[in-house]
C-alpha positions as CSV (number, residue, x, y, z in Angstrom):
1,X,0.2,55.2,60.0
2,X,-3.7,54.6,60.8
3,X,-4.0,58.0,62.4
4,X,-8.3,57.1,61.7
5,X,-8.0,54.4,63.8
6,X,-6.0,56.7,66.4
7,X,-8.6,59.1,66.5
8,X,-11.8,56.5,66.7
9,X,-10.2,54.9,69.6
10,X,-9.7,58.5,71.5
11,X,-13.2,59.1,70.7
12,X,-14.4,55.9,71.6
13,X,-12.1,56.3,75.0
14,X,-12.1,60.2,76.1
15,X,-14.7,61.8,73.4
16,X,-14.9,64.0,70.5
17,X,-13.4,67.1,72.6
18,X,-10.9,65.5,73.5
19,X,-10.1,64.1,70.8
20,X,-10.1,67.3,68.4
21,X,-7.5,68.7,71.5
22,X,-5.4,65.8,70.5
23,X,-5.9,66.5,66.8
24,X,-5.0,70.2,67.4
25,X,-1.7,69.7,69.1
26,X,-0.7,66.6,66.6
27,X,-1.4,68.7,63.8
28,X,1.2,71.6,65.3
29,X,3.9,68.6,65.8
30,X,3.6,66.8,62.6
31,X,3.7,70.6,60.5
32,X,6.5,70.8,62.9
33,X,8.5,68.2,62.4
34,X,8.3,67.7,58.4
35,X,9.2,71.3,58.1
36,X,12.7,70.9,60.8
37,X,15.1,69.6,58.5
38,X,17.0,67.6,61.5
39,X,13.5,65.7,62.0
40,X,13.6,62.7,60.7
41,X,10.1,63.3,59.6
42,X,11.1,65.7,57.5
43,X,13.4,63.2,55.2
44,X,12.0,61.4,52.2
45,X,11.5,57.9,53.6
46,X,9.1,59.4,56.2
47,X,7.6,62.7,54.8
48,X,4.9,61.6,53.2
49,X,3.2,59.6,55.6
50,X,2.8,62.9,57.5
51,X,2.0,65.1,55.3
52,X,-0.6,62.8,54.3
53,X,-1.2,61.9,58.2
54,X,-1.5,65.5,58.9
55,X,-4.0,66.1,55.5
56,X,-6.3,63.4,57.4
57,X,-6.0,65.1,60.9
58,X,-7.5,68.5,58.7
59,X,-10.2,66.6,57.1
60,X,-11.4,65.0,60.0
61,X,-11.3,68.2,62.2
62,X,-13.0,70.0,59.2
63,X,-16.0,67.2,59.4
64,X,-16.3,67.4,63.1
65,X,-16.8,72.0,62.8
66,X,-18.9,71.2,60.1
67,X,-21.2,68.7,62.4
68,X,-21.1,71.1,64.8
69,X,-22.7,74.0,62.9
70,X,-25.1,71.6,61.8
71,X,-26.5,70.5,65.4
């Protein structure tokens, strides 16, 4: 999953605000998911690319607080 390019084009498209709305509720989903053991994110093929999809979405939102304090 590209979720960087996911986010860049929502920027791009509706804005950072929107965008960190977006990363919010996709955040809640993915934890979501990988921790329902009937999800199929939650079994080994797919688990990883969320957990790692949702470490992005956290690092990104973490940048975008931290630009915000800084402006």
């Amino acid at each position: 999953m590209d979720e960087a390019a996911r986010i860049a084009f929502l920027v791009d498209r509706d804005g950072s605000a929107a965008a960190a709305k977006w990363v919010k509720r996709t955040l809640r989903i993915y934890r979501t998911s990988v921790l329902n053991h009937a999800h199929f994110a939650s079994s080994r093929e797919y688990r990883r690319g969320y957990i790692e999809a949702y470490l992005g979405f956290k690092c990104w939102l973490a940048r975008q607080e931290q630009a915000s304090r800084t402006t």
